[in-house]
C-alpha positions as CSV (number, residue, x, y, z in Angstrom):
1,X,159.3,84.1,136.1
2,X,162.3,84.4,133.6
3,X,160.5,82.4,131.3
4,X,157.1,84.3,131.6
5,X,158.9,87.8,131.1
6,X,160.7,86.7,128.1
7,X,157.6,85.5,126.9
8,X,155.3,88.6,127.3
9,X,158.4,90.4,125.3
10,X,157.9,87.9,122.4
11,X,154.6,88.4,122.3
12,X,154.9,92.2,122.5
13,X,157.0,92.2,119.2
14,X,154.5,90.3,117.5
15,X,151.9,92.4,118.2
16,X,153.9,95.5,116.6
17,X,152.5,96.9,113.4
18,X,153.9,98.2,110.3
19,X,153.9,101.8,109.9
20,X,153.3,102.9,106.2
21,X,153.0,106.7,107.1
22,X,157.0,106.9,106.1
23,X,156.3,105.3,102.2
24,X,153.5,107.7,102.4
25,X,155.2,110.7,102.7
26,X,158.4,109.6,100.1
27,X,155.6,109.1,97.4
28,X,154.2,112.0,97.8
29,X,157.5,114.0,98.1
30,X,158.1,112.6,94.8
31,X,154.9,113.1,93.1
32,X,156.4,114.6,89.8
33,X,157.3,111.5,89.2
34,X,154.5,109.2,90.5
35,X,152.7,111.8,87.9
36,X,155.3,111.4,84.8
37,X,154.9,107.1,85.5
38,X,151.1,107.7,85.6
39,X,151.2,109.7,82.1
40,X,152.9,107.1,81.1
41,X,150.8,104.3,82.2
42,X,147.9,105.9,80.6
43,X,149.3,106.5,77.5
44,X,150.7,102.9,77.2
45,X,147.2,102.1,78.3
46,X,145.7,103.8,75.1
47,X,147.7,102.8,72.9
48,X,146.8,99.3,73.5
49,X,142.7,100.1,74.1
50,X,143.1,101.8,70.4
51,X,145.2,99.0,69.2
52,X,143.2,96.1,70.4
53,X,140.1,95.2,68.2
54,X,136.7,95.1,70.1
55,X,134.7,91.6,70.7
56,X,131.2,92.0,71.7
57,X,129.4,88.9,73.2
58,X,125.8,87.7,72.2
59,X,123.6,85.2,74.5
60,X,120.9,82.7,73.8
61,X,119.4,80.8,76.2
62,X,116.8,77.6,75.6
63,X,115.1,75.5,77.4
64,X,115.4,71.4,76.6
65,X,112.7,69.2,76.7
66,X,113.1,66.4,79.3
67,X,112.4,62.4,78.6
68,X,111.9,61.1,82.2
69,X,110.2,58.3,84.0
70,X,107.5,59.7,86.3
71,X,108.1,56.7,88.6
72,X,109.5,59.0,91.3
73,X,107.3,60.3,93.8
74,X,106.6,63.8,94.4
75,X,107.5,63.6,98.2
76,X,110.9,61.8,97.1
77,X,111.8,64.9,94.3
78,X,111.2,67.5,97.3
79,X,113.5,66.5,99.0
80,X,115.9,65.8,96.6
81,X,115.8,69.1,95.4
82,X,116.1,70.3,99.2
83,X,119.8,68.7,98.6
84,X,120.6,70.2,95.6
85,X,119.9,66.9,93.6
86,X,117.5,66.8,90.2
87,X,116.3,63.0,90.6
88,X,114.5,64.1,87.2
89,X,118.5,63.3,86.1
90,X,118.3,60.0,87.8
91,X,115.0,59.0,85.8
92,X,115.7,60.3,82.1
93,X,115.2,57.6,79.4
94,X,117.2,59.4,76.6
95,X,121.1,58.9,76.0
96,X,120.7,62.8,74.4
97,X,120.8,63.9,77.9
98,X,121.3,68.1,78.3
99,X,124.6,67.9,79.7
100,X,125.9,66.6,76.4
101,X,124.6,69.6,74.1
102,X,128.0,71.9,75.0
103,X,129.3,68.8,74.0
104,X,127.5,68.5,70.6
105,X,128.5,72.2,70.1
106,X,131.9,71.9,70.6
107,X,132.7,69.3,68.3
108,X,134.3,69.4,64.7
109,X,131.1,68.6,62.8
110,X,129.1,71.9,64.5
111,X,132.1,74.5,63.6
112,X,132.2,72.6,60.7
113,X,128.5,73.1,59.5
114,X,128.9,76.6,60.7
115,X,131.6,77.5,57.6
116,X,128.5,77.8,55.2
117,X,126.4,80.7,57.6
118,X,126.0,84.0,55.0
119,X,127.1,86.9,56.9
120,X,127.3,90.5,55.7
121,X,130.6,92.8,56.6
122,X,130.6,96.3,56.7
123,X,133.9,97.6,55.2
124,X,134.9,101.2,54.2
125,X,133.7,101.0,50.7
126,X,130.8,98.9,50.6
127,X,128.5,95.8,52.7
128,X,130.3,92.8,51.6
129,X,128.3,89.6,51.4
130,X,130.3,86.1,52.3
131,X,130.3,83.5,54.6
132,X,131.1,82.6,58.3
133,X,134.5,80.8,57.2
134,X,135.7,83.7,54.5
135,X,135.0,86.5,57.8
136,X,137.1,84.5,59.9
137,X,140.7,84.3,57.5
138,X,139.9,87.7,56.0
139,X,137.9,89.9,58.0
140,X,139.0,89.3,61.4
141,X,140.7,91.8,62.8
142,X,144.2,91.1,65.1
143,X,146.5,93.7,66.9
144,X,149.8,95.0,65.9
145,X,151.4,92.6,68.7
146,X,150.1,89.5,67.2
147,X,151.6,90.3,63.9
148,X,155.1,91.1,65.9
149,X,155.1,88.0,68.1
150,X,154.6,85.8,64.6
151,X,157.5,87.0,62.9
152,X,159.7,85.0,64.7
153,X,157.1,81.5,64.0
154,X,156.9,82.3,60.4
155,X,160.2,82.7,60.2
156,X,161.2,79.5,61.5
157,X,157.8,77.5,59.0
158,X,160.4,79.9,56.2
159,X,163.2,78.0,57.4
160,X,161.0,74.4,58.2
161,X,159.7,74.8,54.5
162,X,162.8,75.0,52.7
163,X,164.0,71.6,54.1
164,X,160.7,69.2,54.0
165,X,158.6,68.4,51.1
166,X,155.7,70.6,50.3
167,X,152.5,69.7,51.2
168,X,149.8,70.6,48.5
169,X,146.8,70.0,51.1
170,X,148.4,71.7,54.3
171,X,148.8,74.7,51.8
172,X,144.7,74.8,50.3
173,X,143.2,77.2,51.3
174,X,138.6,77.7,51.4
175,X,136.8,75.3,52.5
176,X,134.8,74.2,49.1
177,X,136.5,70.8,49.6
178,X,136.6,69.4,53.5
179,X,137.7,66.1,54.5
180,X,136.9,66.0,58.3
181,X,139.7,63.5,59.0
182,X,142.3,65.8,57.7
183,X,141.7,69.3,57.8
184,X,144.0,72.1,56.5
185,X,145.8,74.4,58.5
186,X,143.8,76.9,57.5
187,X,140.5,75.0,58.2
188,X,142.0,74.1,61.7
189,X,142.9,77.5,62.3
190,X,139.1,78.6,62.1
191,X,137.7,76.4,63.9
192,X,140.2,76.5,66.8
193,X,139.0,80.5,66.3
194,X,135.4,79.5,66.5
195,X,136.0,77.5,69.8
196,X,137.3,80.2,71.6
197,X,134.3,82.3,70.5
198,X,131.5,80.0,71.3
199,X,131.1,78.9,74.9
200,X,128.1,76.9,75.9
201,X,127.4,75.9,79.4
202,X,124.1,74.2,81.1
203,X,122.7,74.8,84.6
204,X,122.8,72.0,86.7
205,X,119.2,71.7,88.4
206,X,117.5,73.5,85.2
207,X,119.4,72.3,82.6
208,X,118.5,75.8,80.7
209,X,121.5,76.0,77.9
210,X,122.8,79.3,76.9
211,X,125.5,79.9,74.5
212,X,127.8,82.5,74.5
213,X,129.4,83.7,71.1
214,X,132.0,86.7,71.1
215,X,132.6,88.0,67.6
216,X,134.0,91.1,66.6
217,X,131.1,92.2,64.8
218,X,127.9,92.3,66.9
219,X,125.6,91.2,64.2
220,X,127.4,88.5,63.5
221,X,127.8,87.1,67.1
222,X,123.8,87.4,67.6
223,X,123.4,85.5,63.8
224,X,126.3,82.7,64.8
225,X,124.7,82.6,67.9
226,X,120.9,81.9,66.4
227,X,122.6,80.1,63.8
228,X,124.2,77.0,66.5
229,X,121.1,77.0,68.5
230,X,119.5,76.1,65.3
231,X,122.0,73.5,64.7
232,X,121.6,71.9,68.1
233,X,118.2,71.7,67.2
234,X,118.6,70.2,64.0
235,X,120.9,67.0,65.6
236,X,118.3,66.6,68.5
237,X,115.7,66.2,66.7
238,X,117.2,63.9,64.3
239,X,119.0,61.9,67.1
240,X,115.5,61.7,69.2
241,X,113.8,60.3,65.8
242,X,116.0,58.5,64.1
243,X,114.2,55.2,65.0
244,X,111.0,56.3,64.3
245,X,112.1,57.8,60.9
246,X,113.5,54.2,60.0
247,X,110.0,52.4,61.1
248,X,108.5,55.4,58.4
249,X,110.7,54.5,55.9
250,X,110.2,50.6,56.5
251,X,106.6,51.2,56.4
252,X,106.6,53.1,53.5
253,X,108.0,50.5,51.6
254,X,105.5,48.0,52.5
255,X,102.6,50.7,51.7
256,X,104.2,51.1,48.2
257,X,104.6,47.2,48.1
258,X,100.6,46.1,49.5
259,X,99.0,49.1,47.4
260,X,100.8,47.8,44.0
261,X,99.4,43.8,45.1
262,X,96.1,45.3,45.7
263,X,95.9,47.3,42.7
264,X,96.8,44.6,40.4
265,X,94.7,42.1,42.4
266,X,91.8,44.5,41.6
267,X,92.3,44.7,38.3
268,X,92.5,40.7,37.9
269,X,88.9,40.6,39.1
270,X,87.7,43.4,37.4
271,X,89.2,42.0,34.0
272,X,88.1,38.7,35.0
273,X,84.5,39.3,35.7
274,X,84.4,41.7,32.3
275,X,85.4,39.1,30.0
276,X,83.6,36.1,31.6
277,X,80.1,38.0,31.5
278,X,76.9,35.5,30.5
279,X,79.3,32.7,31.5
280,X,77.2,30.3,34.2
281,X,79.5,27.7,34.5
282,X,80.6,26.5,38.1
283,X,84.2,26.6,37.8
284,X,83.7,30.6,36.3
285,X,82.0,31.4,39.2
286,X,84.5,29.6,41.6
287,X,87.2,31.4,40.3
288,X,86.2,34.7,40.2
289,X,84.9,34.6,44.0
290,X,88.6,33.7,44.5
291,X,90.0,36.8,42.5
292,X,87.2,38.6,44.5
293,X,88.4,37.4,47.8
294,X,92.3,37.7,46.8
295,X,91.5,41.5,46.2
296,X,89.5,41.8,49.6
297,X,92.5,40.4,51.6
298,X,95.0,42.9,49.5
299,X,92.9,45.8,50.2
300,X,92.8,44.6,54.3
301,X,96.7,44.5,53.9
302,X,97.0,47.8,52.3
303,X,94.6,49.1,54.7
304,X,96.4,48.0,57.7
305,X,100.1,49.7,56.1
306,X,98.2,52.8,55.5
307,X,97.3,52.6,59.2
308,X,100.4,51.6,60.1
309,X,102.1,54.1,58.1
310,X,100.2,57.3,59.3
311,X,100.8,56.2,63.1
312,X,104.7,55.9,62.3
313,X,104.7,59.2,61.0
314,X,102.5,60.5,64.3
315,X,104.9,59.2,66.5
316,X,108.3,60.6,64.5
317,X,106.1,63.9,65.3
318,X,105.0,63.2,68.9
319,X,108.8,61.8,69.5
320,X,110.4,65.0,68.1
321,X,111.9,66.8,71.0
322,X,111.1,71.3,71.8
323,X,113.9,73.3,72.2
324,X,112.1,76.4,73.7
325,X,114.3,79.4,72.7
326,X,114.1,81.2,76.0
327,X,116.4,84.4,74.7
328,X,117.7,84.8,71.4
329,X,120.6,86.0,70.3
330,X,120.5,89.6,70.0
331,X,123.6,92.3,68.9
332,X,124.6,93.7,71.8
333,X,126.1,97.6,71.9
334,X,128.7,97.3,74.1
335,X,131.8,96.0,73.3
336,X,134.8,94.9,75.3
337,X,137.8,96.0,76.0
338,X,136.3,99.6,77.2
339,X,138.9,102.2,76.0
340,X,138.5,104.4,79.1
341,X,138.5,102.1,81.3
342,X,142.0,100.7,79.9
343,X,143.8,103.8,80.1
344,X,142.6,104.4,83.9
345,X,143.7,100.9,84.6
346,X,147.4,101.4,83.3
347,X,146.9,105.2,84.7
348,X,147.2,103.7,88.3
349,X,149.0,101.0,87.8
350,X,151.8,103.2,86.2
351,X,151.0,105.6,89.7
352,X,152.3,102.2,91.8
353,X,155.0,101.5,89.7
354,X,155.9,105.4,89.8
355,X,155.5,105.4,93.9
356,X,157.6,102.0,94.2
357,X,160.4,103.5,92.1
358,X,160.4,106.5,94.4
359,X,160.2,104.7,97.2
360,X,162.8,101.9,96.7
361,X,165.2,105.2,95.6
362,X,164.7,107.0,98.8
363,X,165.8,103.7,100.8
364,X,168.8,103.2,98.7
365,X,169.9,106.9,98.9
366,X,169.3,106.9,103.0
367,X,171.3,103.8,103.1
């Protein structure tokens, strides 16, 4: 019975709740002050929404075009995709497969190809006309911070300078001239930038690709994001019919090759028969049947290239993958971080730190 009592008196204790009523009243008692930290808060709050440049975030979306087997039966995919599985994944013939393209669009070569996009800046004075890579060393806005937490970086590349031997390349600047194997600083600095602004992702059962570009200039973030979808397209394609563009090019050349053999087999005959006119001699006639059938069997050969030829160039055509652009990029109006919102955000979190303060104070004063 000892046991049981002491027990039901453990258990009693834990059940006991904590009474905030007491904070309560000590932050209200003190709400001058909970007031003066909120001012503060939102001030800080403002300060930072006016200093901080605004990014605004356009979205495309496409649709890829699927190479798959249709050796799976239609019972089978059902219920497959009861279980959340796309056996369309398990049957795909194409080593592009969809769940590479973020891939393909976050490598070197896509920022890369990107430096080149014309863009069009609205300063103070006038609409500046330049490029993607000239927007992003001279145009891009940064916040007073950033500039403050670099001094300390620069000075130590001041110091780093002074006692290693300059580097002429690590110091070019544009990107006129760009080796991909060794990039500048400057050239890795934009496209590190350019990473952090595009963001592609692919649903899993759909494989529906949408990419995600955050500029600081909305126009520019719908045309950047326009500008890799067209780009993605571009290496599809030419990945998808690559082999079929080499049989073209390998039938082209025997075209070219069968139609100059045929042309100057028909000119043999025809010069043959023209001069040898009124001539009735056996061997004559012999001979010219031959340059007659020698011309017949080069325009069969040339014939069957052209053929060839046309169907090569069909199937580069019927191989070539669609990229249905299911949303394109558009400039959006609303641009993040939201002033207002910023300043109400640091408002109340200034009122906590102001109520803590007041609180903590009290409990030192009663003790």
């Amino acid at each position: 019975m000892k046991e049981f009592d002491e027990f039901e008196e453990f258990d009693g204790g834990a059940e006991q709740s904590i009474d905030f009523m007491p904070y309560v009243r000590k932050a209200l008692k003190g709400w001058k002050t909970v007031l003066l930290w909120a001012v503060i808060g939102g001030v800080f709050g403002a300060v930072i929404g006016l200093s901080t440049p605004r990014k605004y975030t356009s979205k495309a979306v496409i649709a890829p075009e699927l190479a798959t087997r249709s050796t799976l039966g239609s019972g089978l995919n059902s219920l497959a995709s009861l279980a959340g599985v796309n056996m369309n994944s398990l049957a795909l013939t194409d080593a592009m497969h969809p769940d590479l393209y973020p891939e393909v669009i976050r490598s070197t070569n896509m920022y890369i190809s990107l430096f080149d996009m014309p863009v069009e800046v609205q300063t103070k004075d006038s609409l500046v006309h330049t490029d993607l890579y000239d927007y992003m060393v001279n145009y891009n806005k940064h916040p007073w911070w950033g500039y403050v937490l670099g001094l300390p970086r620069m000075a130590i590349d001041g110091v780093k300078s002074i006692f290693t031997k300059k580097d002429e390349f690590d110091d070019a600047e544009g990107h006129e001239h760009i080796d991909s194997l060794r990039l500048t600083k400057q050239q890795e600095m934009v496209i590190k930038a350019l990473s952090k602004s595009i963001v592609a992702s692919v649903e899993k059962k759909t494989y529906v690709l949408s990419v995600k570009v955050t500029m600081q200039d909305p126009v520019i973030a719908a045309q950047l994001a326009n500008a890799v979808i067209d780009k993605l397209k571009e290496f599809v394609v030419s990945y998808r019919t690559e082999k079929s563009r080499e049989n073209v090019d390998y039938y082209k050349q025997i075209y070219d090759q069968t139609r100059q053999e045929y042309l100057a087999a028909q000119r043999a005959y025809a010069y043959y028969t023209d001069s040898h006119q009124g001539v009735a001699s056996r061997s004559t006639r012999v001979y010219e049947q031959q340059l007659q059938n020698e011309a017949q069997l080069r325009f069969q050969m040339y014939n069957q290239t052209a053929q060839n030829l046309l169907a090569a160039e069909a199937k580069v055509q019927q191989e070539a993958p669609v990229l249905v652009i299911v949303q394109p990029g558009i400039a959006p109006h609303i641009g993040k971080p939201s002033r207002v919102r910023l300043a109400i955000l640091w408002c109340v979190i200034g009122a906590c730190l102001g109520a803590a303060w007041v609180i903590w104070k009290g409990r030192k004063e009663e003790a």
